[in-house]
C-alpha positions as CSV (number, residue, x, y, z in Angstrom):
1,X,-11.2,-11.0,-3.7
2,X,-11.1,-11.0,-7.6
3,X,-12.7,-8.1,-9.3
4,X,-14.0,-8.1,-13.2
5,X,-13.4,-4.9,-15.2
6,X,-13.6,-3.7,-18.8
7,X,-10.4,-3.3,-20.8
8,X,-12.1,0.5,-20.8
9,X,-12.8,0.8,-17.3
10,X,-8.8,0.0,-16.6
11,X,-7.7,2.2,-19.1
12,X,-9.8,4.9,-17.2
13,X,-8.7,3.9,-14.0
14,X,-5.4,2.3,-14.5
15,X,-2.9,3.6,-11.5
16,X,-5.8,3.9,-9.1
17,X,-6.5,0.3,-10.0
18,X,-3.2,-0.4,-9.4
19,X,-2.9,1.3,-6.1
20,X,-5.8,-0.9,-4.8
21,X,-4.3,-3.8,-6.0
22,X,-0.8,-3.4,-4.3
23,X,-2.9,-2.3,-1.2
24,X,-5.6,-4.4,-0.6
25,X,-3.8,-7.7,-2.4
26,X,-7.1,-7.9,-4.4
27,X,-6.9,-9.5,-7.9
28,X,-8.5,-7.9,-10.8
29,X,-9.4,-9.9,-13.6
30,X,-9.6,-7.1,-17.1
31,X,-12.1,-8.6,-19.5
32,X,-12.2,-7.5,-23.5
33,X,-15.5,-8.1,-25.1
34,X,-16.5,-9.7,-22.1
35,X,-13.8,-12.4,-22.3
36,X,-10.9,-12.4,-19.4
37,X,-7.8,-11.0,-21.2
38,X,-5.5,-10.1,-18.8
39,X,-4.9,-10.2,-14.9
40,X,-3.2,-7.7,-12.3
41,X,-1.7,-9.0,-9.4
42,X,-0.3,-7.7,-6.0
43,X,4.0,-9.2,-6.2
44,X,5.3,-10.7,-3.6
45,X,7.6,-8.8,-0.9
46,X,10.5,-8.2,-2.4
47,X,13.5,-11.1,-0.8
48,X,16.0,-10.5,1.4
49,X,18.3,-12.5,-0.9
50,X,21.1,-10.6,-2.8
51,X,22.0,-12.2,-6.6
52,X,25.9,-11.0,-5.6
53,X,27.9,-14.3,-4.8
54,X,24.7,-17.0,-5.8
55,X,26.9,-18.6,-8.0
56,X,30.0,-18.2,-5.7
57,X,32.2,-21.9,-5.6
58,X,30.0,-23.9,-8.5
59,X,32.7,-23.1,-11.1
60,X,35.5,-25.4,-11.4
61,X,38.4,-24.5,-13.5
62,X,40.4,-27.5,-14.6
63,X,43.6,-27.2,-17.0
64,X,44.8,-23.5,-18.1
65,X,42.0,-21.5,-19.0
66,X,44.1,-19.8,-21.0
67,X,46.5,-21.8,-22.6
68,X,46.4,-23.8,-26.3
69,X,48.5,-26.7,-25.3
70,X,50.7,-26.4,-28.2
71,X,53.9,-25.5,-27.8
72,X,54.7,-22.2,-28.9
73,X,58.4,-20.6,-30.4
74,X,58.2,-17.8,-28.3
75,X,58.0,-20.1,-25.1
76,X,61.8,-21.7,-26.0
């Protein structure tokens, strides 16, 4: 269900709003002079997923990460 309020009416009732909204799932639509300005809606659960590991094994290290490839004195 999408509800219209005034930028004022939010400002009034901001955290209640916001209550509602992650409660209900209802989408308020905030208006400023009557225009739509902004819109507050419910997230989605958070996921299950972890970010620790996503990127495990799509590196691929080829050569010595570390080395110039000149020869240096101190290597003799």
């Amino acid at each position: 269900m999408n509800v219209s309020v005034s930028v004022s009416q939010f400002k009034a009732q901001c955290l209640k709003m916001i209550d509602h909204v992650q409660t209900q799932g209802d989408v308020i639509v905030i208006t400023k002079y009557g225009q739509p300005a902004a819109k507050l809606v419910p997230i989605d659960a958070p996921s299950e997923e972890t970010w620790f590991g996503r990127g495990a094994g799509t590196v691929c290290e080829k050569g010595d990460l570390y080395g110039t490839g000149e020869a240096w004195d101190a290597d003799q």
